[in-house]
Structures are given as structure tokens and as C-alpha cells.
C-alpha positions as CSV (number, residue, x, y, z in Angstrom):
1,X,77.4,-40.8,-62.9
2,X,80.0,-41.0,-65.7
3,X,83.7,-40.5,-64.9
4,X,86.4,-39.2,-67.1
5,X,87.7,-42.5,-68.4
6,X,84.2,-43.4,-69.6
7,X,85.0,-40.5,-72.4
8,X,88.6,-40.8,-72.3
9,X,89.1,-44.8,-72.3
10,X,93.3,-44.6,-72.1
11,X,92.8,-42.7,-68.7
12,X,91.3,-45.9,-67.4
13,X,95.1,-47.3,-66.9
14,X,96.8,-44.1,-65.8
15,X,97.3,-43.4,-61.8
16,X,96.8,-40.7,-60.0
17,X,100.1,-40.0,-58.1
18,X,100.3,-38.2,-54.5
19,X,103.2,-35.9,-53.5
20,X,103.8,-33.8,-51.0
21,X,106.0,-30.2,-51.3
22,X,108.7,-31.6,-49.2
23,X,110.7,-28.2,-47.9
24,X,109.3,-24.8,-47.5
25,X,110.3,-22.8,-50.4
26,X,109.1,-21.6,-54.4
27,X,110.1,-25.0,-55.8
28,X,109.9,-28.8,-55.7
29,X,111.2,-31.1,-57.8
30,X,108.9,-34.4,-58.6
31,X,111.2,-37.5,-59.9
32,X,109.4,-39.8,-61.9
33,X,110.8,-42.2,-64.9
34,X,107.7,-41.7,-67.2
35,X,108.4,-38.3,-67.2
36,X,109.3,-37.4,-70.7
37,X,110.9,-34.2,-72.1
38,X,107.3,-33.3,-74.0
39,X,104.9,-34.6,-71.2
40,X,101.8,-33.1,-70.2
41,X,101.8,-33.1,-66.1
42,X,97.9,-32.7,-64.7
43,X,98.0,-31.3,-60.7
44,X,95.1,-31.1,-58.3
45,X,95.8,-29.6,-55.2
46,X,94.1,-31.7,-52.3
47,X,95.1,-29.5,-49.6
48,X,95.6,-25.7,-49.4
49,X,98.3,-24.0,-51.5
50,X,99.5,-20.5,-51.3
51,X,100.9,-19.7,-55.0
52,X,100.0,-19.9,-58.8
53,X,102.5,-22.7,-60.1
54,X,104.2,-23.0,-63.1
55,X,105.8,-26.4,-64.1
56,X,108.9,-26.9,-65.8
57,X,109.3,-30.5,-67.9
58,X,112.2,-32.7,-68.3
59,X,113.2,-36.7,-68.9
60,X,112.7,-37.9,-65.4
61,X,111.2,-34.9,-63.5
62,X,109.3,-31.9,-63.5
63,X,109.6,-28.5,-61.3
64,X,107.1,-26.6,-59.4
65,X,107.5,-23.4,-59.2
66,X,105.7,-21.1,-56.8
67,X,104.8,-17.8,-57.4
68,X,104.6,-17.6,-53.1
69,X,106.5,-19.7,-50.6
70,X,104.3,-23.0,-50.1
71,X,104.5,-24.2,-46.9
72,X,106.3,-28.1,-46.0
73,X,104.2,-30.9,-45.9
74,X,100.9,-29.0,-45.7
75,X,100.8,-28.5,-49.5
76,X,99.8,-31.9,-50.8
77,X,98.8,-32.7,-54.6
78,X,98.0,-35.7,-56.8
79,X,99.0,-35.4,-60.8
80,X,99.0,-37.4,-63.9
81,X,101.5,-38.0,-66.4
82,X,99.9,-37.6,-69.9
């Protein structure tokens, strides 16, 4: 079976990152250095979420924002910086 990367061959050095929405609330804040103002952030949800999301992009971070209170530590995700 083929995965992404066999299509996409700079996706073969890129890691998938896992986070956690650390307090309960409409937003959290992901700090990461190759976060660039003009990023493309990629999130999978791999455990239940309550919200649509919107994401915000800076140098250094991005923001989550919830349309719905997401729940502490229950709302888990992986992205990808692009």
C-alpha cells in the first residue's frame, strides 16, 4: 500500500507532532520554532473533539480556536508544519 510520501517525497523528513489541548477552554496555543508567519499547519484529531477549529499563524506558534469548549487533556491531535 502506498503512503503519502511515496507521492510527496519531502513529506518523507517531516514529523508528525502530538499535542494535547492543555486547559479547558476555545483556545490553545502550540509553541514551535519552525512555525513561520506564512506556514501551512496540517491537524488530525486522534481523539474526540467537540468544535470546528480555526487556526491562527505566527513566527513561533499557532492558535486553536474552538468554535465549542474542548475539553483538557481529552482532546489530543497530531499536526505537520508545511
Amino acid at each position: 500500500m502506498s503512503q503519502l510520501p511515496d507521492y510527496l517525497p519531502f513529506l518523507r523528513y517531516k514529523a508528525l507532532t502530538s499535542q494535547s489541548w492543555t486547559t479547558t477552554g476555545n483556545t490553545h496555543t502550540v509553541t514551535d520554532g519552525d512555525v513561520k508567519a506564512n506556514s501551512l499547519i496540517v491537524i488530525m484529531n486522534t481523539a474526540a473533539y467537540v468544535g470546528k477549529w480555526h487556526i491562527a499563524v505566527s513566527n513561533g506558534s499557532f492558535t486553536i480556536t474552538s468554535s465549542d469548549v474542548e475539553t483538557a487533556t481529552s482532546t489530543t491531535f497530531v499536526y505537520l508544519v508545511l
